[in-house]
C-alpha positions, 0 to 999 in steps of 0.5 A, a space after each residue: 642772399 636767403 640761400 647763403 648760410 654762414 656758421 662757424 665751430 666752436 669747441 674746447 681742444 680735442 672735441 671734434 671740431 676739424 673731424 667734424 668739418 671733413 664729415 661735412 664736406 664728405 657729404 656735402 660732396 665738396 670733396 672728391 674721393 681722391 681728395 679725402 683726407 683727415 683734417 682736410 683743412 689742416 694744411 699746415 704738416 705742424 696742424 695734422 701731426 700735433 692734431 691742432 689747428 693754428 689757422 682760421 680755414 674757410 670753405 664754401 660748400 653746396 647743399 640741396 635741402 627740399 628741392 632748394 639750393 644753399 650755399 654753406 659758408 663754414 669757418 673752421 676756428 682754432 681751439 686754442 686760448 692763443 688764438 682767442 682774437 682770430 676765433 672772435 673775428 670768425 666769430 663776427 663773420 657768421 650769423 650761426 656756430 656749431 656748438 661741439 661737445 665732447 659727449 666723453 669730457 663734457 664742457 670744459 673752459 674754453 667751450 663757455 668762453 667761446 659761447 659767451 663770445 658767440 653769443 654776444 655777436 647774436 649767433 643761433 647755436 646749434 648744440 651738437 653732442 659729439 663722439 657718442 659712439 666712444 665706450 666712455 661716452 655720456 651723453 645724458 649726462 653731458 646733455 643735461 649740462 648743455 640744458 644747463 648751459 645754453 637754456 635749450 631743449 632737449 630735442 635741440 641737441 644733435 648728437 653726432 659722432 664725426 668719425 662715423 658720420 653719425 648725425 651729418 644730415 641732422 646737423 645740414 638740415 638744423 644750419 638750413 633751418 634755424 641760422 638766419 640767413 644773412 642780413 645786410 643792404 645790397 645798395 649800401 656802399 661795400 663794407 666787408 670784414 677780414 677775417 684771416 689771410 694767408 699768404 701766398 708765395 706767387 700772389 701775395 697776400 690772400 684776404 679772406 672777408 665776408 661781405 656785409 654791406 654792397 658787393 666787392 667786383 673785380 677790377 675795384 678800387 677798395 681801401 682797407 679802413 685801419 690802415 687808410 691804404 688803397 688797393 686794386 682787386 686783381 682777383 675776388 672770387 670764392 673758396 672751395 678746396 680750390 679757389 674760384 675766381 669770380 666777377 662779383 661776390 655780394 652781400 652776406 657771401 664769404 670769398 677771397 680777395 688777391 691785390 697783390 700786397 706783399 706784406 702781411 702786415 698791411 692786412 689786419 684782420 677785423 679790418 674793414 674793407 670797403 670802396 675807394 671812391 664810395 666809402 663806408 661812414 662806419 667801420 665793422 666793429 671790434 678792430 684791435 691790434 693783435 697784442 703780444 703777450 709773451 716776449 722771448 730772445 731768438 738767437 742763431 747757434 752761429 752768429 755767422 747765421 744771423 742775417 739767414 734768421 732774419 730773412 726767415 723770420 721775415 717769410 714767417 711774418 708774411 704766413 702769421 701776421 701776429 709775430 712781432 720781431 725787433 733785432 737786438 744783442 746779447 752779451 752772452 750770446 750775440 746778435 739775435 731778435 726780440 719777438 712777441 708771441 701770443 702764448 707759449 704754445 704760439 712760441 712752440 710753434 714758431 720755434 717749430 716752424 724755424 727748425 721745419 721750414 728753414 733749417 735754423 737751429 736757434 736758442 730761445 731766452 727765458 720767456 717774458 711779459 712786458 711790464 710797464 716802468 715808472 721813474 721817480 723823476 718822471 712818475 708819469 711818463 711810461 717806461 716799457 720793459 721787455 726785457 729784465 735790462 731795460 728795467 731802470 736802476 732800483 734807485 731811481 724807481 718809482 713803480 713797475 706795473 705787470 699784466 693781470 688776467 682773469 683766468 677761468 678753471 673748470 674741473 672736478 669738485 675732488 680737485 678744487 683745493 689742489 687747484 687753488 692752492 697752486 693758483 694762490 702759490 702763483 699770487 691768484 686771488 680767487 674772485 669766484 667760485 660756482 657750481 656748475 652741477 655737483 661734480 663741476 666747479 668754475 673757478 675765477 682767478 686774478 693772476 699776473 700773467 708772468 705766472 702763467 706763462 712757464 709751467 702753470 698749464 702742465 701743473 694744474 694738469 697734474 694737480 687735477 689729474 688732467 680734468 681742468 679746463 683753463 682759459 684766460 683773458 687780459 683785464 689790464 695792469 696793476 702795480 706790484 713789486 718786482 726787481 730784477 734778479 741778475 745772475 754771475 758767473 765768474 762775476 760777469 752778468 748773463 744778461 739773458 738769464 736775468 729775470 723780473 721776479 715778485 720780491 717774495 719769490 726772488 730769494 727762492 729762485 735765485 737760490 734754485 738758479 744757482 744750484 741748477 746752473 752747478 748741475 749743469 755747468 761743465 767744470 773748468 781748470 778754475 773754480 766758478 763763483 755762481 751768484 745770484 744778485 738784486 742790483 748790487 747784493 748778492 742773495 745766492 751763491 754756488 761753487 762749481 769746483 775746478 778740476 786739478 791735477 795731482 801736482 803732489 803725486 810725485 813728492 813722496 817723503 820730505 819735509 811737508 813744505 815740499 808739497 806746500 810749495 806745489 800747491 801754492 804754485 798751483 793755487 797761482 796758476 789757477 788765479 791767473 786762469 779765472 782772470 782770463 777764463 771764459 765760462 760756456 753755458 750749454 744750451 740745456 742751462 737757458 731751458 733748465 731755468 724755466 722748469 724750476 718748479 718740477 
């Protein structure tokens, strides 16, 4: 056990951290040449292309350090704010982190996140100042904000360039040195943490966990502690590029488990793990249910394609327990799914997934968060909204409660108005503002989460110049005044352009829905009445004109009744048309409704 090290990497986006872990892995010797590959972890095409890991990957490496063998367990943890729930769960597997620090960008958000969340699970950070081979590098400055940051030394820092392998061996030999290795009871009953899984078409589910307390065999009989269910270990053994099956995996080691589970959802990671007939008094700590926090519809282009979308999202499910899908029905565009999603970059990258991997071409709804309803008659009882229909009549409601969060901007001290005058346009109230040095600020915002969910990343890139950082965490509901903003074509609701809106803005962009559904709704025979309504009054309309024939062309001379006559025989027509009319929107008019803002 004294040999075993357990660490993982954290770091903002884009700062080294899955180039880091191959540099690793080269000089360690875990990886043949024929093997080499950049982002070796990265398994998924959609990682290496887009350069982001989605995934939580574990390897197990083998190093010789003054004659002594140590056996290295590293996980590799997403960057992304999505994803803060696995990289927390990493987190509590580890008795150390690699702190990585773009010697180039400094510290940015989602780096003091990430160490705050590190350091309330007592892990010895190793700060490691990354890419100092790069012209526009930095590194006495970047340094001196690390001091700042973790209260360190100097000689503390490695610096380090995973490109060129600069600074490898230092870093070895500081996870040897200063991670403690692992603590826990060998003859305590099993008490292991999952941390990720990764499903396994031929096996089933694969559980990856990190054992805390006793030993897991092969052969036992094990209960996972959240869902009170029972399993048989067909196979446990440890990770290298490939897995290796082994008799017995024991204390402070990470491997993977193989009970042939079938569901993904029956694994949960922070769950505990431990023995059927001897089992663990107390759970591993800091268990919750993956909270979605973004709902958008999925719909097939052809309805026909409806049953082949659900057994894809179903094999989906199996790869990223974290997607949550329920069937529901549009007026306007048939039989589809309600599904829960982390974020929008979780949204993109399932919606990419679907085109890739099985060929369905779908059309997504505005995306949303879910608010909770209140009636008048029941003012106690929790209605929740997912979806702008479900929303009670604006008669009958008491109150509507939306998701807040504390969001954290880092940036330049140049940008801070520019920032906050984008943050309070989005009903931010901003409850701190520091110096981190003279350059940079951190910024703390309340914001409801509705605001952030479109376009807020790409703008506060744009108002900043691309120099702030933004990380966010939920803090709970509060009340707020919504209603709900319907919009007509041809007098009939579409149901999935509706959207909730706070009652100040719900003028504003009811009025640029209207005009941009005239741009982009192709003309008829019949004129097209576009409203936009709050329950029964109309506060927008537009008018996309119908395309008429020249029925006067012929009339020359006479009397002007002639032409009177024809236009009136027209204007009959027309009527009769709009009554049976159908209106198509294209597909660009359900995305165009989220950028309004541009």
């Amino acid at each position: 056990m004294k040999h075993i090290r357990n660490f993982c990497i954290i770091a903002h986006i884009d700062h080294g951290k899955s180039t880091l872990a191959d540099r690793l892995l080269d000089f360690t010797g875990s990886v043949t040449d024929r093997e080499k590959q950049e982002q070796l972890l990265d398994s998924m095409d959609l990682e290496r292309e887009r350069g982001i890991t989605i995934k939580s990957h574990a390897i197990q490496m083998d190093y010789e350090y003054e004659g002594e063998k140590y056996v290295l367990n590293l996980i590799d943890t997403p960057g992304h704010v999505d994803f803060s729930y696995e990289v927390s769960r990493s987190i509590a597997a580890c008795e150390g982190a690699l702190l990585v620090v773009d010697a180039a960008q400094s510290i940015q958000a989602q780096t003091i996140s990430n160490l705050y969340l590190a350091l309330e699970n007592d892990l010895e950070i190793i700060p490691v100042l990354n890419k100092v081979d790069l012209p526009s590098a930095n590194p006495e400055v970047v340094s001196d904000d690390i001091v700042d940051l973790l209260g360190c030394e100097y000689e503390d820092i490695i610096p380090a360039s995973a490109k060129t392998g600069l600074g490898i061996e230092e870093i070895l030999k500081a996870i040897i040195t200063r991670v403690p290795a692992p603590s826990g009871k060998v003859d305590a009953p099993l008490r292991a943490l999952i941390f990720d899984s990764v499903y396994n078409p031929f096996r089933g589910v694969e559980t990856y966990f990190r054992v805390i307390n006793g030993s897991i065999k092969k052969g036992q009989n094990i209960k996972f502690v959240a869902t009170q269910k029972n399993y048989f270990a067909d196979e446990v053994g440890t990770l290298r590029l490939k897995q290796f099956p082994r008799q017995e995996i024991k204390t402070g080691d990470v491997g993977y488990l193989i009970t042939g589970i079938k569901d993904a959802r029956e694994v949960k990671v922070g769950d505990t793990i431990t023995d059927a007939k001897n089992p663990t008094t107390e759970a591993v700590a800091g268990f919750e249910d993956v909270k979605p926090m973004v709902f958008a519809g999925i719909y097939p282009v052809d309805t026909e394609d409806y049953e082949e979308l659900r057994s894809s999202m179903e094999k989906l499910q199996l790869n990223d327990a974290s997607l949550v899908f329920l069937p529901e029905s549009s007026a306007a565009l048939g039989f589809g799914f309600r599904c829960g999603f982390l974020g929008m970059l979780h949204l993109e990258i399932i919606q990419e997934r679907l085109e890739r991997e099985f060929d369905m071409t779908v059309i997504t709804t505005v995306p949303n968060v879910s608010y909770h309803a209140f009636t008048n008659k029941n003012p106690d009882e929790l209605i929740l909204v997912n979806n702008p229909s479900d929303l009670p009549e604006p008669s009958s409601l008491n109150r509507v409660e939306e998701p807040y969060i504390k969001a954290t901007i880092i940036t330049k001290a140049d940008y801070v108005g520019n920032v906050m005058s984008l943050c309070i346009e989005k009903r931010g109230e901003i409850t701190n503002q520091t110096y981190l040095t003279t350059e940079r600020v951190e910024l703390s915002f309340d914001m409801p989460l509705a605001e952030i969910v479109f376009d807020f990343y790409d703008r506060l890139k744009t108002v900043s110049r691309g120099y702030a950082s933004f990380d966010y965490s939920p803090i709970g509901m509060r009340q707020s005044k919504l209603v709900k903003v319907d919009v007509l074509l041809n007098g009939n609701v579409v149901d999935a352009l509706s959207a909730l809106l706070h009652v100040d803005n719900a003028y504003d962009i009811g009025k640029k829905m209207c005009e941009k559904l005239k741009e982009l709704i192709p003309r008829q025979q019949f004129d097209i009445p576009i409203q936009a309504a709050i329950g029964a009054k109309i506060i927008a309309r537009e008018t996309v004109k119908a395309l008429r024939k020249d029925v006067t062309a012929k009339c020359y001379g006479g009397d002007i009744s002639r032409k009177r006559k024809l236009l009136e025989k027209q204007k009959k027509g027309k009527k009769r048309m709009r009554q049976v009319g159908n209106v198509e929107i294209p597909q660009e008019a359900f995305m165009a409704v989220l950028k309004l803002n541009d």
